[in-house]
C-alpha positions in Angstrom: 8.4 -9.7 -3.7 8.1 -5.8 -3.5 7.2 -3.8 -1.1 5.2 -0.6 -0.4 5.3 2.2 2.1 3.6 5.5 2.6 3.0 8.6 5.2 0.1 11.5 5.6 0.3 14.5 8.1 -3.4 14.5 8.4 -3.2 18.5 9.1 -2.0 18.9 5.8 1.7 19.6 6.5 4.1 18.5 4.1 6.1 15.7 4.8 9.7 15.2 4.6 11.0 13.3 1.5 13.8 12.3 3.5 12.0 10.4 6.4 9.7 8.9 2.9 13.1 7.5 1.9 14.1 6.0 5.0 11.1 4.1 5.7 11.0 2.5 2.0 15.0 2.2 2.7 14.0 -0.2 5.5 12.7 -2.5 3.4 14.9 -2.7 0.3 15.7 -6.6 0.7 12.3 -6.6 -0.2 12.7 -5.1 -3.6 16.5 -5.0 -4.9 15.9 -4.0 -8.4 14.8 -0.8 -7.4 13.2 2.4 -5.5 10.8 5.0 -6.0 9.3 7.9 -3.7 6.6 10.0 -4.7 5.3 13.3 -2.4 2.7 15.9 -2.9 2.3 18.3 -0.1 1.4 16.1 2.7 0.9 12.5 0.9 3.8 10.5 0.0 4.1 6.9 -1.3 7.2 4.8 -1.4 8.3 1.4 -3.2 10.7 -1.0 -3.3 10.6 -3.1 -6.9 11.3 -6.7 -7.5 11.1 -6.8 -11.7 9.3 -10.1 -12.7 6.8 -9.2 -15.1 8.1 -6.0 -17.1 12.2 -5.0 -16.5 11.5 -1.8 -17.9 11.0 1.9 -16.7 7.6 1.8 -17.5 6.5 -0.6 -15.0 8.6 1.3 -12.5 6.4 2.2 -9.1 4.9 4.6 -8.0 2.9 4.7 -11.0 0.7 7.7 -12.4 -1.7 7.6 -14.6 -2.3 8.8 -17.9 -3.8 12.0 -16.3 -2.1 12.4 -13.3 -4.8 12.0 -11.2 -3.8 8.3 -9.7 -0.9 6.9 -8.1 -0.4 3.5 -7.3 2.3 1.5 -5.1 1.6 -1.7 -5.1 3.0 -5.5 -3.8 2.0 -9.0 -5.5 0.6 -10.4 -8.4 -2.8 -10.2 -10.3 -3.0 -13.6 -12.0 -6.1 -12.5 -14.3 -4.4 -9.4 -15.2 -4.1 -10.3 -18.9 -8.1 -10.5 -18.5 -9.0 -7.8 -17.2 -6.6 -5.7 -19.6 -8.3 -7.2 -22.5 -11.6 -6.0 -20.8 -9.8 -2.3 -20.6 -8.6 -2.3 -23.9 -12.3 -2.8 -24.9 -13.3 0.6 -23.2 -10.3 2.2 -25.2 -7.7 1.9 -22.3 -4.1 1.9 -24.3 -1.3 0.4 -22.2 2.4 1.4 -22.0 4.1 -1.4 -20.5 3.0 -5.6 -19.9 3.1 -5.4 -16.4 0.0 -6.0 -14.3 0.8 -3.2 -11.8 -0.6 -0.8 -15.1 -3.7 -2.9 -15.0 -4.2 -2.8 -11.6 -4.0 1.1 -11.7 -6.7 1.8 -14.5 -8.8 -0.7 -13.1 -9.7 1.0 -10.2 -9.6 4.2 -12.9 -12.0 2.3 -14.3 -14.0 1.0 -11.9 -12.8 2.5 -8.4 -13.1 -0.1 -5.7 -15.1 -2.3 -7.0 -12.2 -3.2 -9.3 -11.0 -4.8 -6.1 -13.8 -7.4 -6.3 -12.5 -8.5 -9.8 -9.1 -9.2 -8.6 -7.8 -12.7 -8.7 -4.3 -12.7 -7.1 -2.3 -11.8 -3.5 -2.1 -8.0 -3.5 -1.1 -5.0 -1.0 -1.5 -2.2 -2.3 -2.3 1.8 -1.8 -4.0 4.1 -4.8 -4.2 8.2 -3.9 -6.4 9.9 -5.8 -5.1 13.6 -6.6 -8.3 15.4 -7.1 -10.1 14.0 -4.5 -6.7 13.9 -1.4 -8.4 10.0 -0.7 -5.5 7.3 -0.3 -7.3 3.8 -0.5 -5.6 0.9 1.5 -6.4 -3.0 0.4 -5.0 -6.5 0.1 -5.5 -9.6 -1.3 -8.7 -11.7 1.1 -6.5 -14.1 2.8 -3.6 -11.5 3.5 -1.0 -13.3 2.0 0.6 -10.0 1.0 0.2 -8.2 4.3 0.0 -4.4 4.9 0.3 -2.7 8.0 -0.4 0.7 9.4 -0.1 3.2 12.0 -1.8 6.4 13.1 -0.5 8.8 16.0 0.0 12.6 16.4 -1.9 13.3 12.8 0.4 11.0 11.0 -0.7 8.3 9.5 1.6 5.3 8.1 1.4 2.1 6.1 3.8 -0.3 5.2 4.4 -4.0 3.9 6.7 -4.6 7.0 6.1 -2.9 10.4 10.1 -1.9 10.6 9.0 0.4 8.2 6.6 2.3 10.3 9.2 2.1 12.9 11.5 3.5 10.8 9.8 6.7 10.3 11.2 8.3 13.5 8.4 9.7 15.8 6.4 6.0 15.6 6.8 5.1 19.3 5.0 1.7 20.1 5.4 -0.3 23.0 4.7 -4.0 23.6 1.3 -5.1 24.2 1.6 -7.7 26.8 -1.5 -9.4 25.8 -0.7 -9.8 22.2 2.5 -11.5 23.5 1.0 -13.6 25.4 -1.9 -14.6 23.3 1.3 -15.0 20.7 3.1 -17.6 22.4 0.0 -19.3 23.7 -1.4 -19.7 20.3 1.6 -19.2 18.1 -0.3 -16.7 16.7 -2.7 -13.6 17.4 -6.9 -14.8 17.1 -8.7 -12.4 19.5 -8.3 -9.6 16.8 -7.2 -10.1 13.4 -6.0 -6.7 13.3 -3.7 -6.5 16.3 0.1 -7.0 16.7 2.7 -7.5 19.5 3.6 -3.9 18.9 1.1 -1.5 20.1 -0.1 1.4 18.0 0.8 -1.0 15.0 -2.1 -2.5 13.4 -2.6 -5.1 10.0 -5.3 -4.5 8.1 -7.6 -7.4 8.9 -8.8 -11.0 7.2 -12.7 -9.7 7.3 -13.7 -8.6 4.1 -13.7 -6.0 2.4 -10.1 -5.8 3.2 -9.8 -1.8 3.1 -9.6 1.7 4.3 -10.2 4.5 2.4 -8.4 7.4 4.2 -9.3 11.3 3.4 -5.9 12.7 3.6 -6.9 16.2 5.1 -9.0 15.6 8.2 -8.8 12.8 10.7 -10.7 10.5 9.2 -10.7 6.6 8.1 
């Protein structure tokens, strides 16, 4: 299953490795073969692995680049990855491991988001792009992997469950009344496909194109 996580000071402040850890900690019955944190200054990515694909190191998340320049954490599965590698290979991409989380990652070095476009699978996922301190957000069209995310007091959060978010310590949400009662009225949340009973908490929505693309040094997304 997998999951990700992730946290940006918007103000540029580094952020604590430790509080990274708790929040991808939070969801380790998601991924129980596995954890990796990644920081940089104020950006930090966190994920929880469930091996299916490759077993090895190589495939282990958050994954870099060749360069660097890209990191990836990602959830799901790319069902045409063995495609669209062959397609790479053809523009003198050279792979390291047979998972599709590699594929996925120079893809969009590749092709940037319109590599979302060719995806044929159920994805969450988060790239940050060194050079130019931009996190992209996205997930699969029907959100069957979903991804959630919070901003307050310059921090911004993401995760594949919202007891992440909570996790993270200074999160403080309250009930929204109305989401509750729209939720047992409906048995589900339709006014806004974004909103959930937690206030402050948001899912990133069913309307195309499924994304946010975040700069990681102003308040911006």
């Amino acid at each position: 299953m997998c999951g990700i996580t992730g946290l940006i000071n918007l103000q540029g402040y580094d952020i604590s490795p430790s509080l990274l850890k708790t929040m991808t900690h939070a969801i380790k019955h998601r991924g129980p073969d596995g954890e990796g944190n990644w920081t940089n200054k104020n950006v930090g990515l966190g994920h929880r692995r469930l091996s299916i694909l490759d077993l090895s190191d190589n495939a282990k998340q958050p994954m870099a680049s060749s360069d660097g320049n890209l990191i990836l954490s990602y959830n799901g599965e790319i069902y045409n990855f063995q495609e669209l590698r062959a397609e790479l290979q053809e523009f003198g991409y050279k792979f390291s491991s047979s998972s599709d989380t590699e594929v996925l990652l120079y893809a969009f070095h590749k092709w940037g988001v319109s590599s979302f476009l060719k995806l044929n699978g159920m994805f969450a996922l988060c790239i940050y792009d060194v050079s130019a301190n931009k996190l992209y957000l996205a997930r699969d069209r029907y959100g069957i992997k979903p991804l959630y995310y919070s901003h307050e007091d310059n921090l911004f959060r993401f995760a594949s469950e919202q007891k992440a978010i909570l996790a993270s310590q200074s999160c403080n949400p309250k009930l929204d009344l109305d989401g509750i009662y729209e939720y047992f009225t409906f048995q589900n949340i339709i006014s806004d496909t974004n909103k959930v009973i937690l206030s402050l908490i948001k899912k990133l929505g069913l309307i195309m194109p499924n994304r946010i693309t975040l700069s990681c040094s102003k308040e911006q997304y």
